[in-house]
C-alpha positions as CSV (number, residue, x, y, z in Angstrom):
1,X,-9.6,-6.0,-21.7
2,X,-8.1,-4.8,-18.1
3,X,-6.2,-1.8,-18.1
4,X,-2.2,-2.5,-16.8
5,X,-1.0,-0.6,-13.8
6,X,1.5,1.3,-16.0
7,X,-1.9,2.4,-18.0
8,X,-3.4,3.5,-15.0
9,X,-0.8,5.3,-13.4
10,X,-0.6,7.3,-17.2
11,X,-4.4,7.6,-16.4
12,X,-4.7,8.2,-12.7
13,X,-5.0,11.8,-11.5
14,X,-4.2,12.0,-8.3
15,X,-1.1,9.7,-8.9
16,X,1.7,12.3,-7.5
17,X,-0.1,13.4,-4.6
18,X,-0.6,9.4,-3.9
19,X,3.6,8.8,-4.6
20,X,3.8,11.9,-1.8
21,X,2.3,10.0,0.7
22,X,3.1,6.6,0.0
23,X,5.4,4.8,2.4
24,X,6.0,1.2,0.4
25,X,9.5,0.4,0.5
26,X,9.0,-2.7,-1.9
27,X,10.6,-1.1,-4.7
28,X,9.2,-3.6,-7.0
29,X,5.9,-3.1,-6.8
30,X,3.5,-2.4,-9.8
31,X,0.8,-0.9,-7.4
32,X,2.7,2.0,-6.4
33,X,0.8,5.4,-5.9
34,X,-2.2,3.6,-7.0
35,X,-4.1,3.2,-4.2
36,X,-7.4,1.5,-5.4
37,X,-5.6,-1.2,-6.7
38,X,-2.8,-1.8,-3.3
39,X,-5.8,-2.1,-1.5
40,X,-7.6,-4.2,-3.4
41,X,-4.6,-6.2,-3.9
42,X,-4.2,-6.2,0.1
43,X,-7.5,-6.9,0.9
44,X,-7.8,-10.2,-1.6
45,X,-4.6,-11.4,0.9
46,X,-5.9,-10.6,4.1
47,X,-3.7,-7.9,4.4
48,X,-3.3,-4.0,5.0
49,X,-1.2,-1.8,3.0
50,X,1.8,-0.4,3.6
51,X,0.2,3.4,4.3
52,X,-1.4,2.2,7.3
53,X,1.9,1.4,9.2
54,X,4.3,3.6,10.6
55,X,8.1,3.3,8.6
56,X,9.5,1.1,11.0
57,X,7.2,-1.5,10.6
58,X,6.4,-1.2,7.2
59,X,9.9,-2.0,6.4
60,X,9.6,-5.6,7.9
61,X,7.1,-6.1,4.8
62,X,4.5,-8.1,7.2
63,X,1.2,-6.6,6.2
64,X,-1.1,-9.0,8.5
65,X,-4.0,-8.1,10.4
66,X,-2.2,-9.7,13.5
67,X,1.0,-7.1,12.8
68,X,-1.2,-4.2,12.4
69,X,-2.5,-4.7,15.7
70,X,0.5,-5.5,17.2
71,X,1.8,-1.7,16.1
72,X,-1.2,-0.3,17.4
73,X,-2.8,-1.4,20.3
74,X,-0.6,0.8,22.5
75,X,-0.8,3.8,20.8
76,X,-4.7,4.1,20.4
């Protein structure tokens, strides 16, 4: 039987420092500070998680490939 994310957070040791850092601004999210499972969750929908965009964009919840370069290709 699979483990629920409120198991794994109970389980997960690195869960604080993960919540430090984690930028997500859906407050509904299950996935939160649990960052095996956003990115696997992100990756199965072609997407990126929220970490990898800077707040102002992250907030406009798109999480595409296309809006991740869109953020970035000036700045790298």
């Amino acid at each position: 039987m699979r483990m629920s994310y409120s198991e794994m957070k109970k389980k997960c040791p690195n869960l604080q420092e993960n919540l430090s850092s984690c930028n997500c601004s859906y407050t509904s999210c299950d996935k939160t500070g649990l960052c095996c499972q956003c990115v696997h969750y992100h990756r199965q929908s072609n997407e990126i998680p929220a970490c990898f965009f800077p707040d102002h964009a992250e907030k406009t919840w798109d999480r595409s490939f296309r809006n991740f370069i869109n953020v970035w290709k000036d700045k790298v």
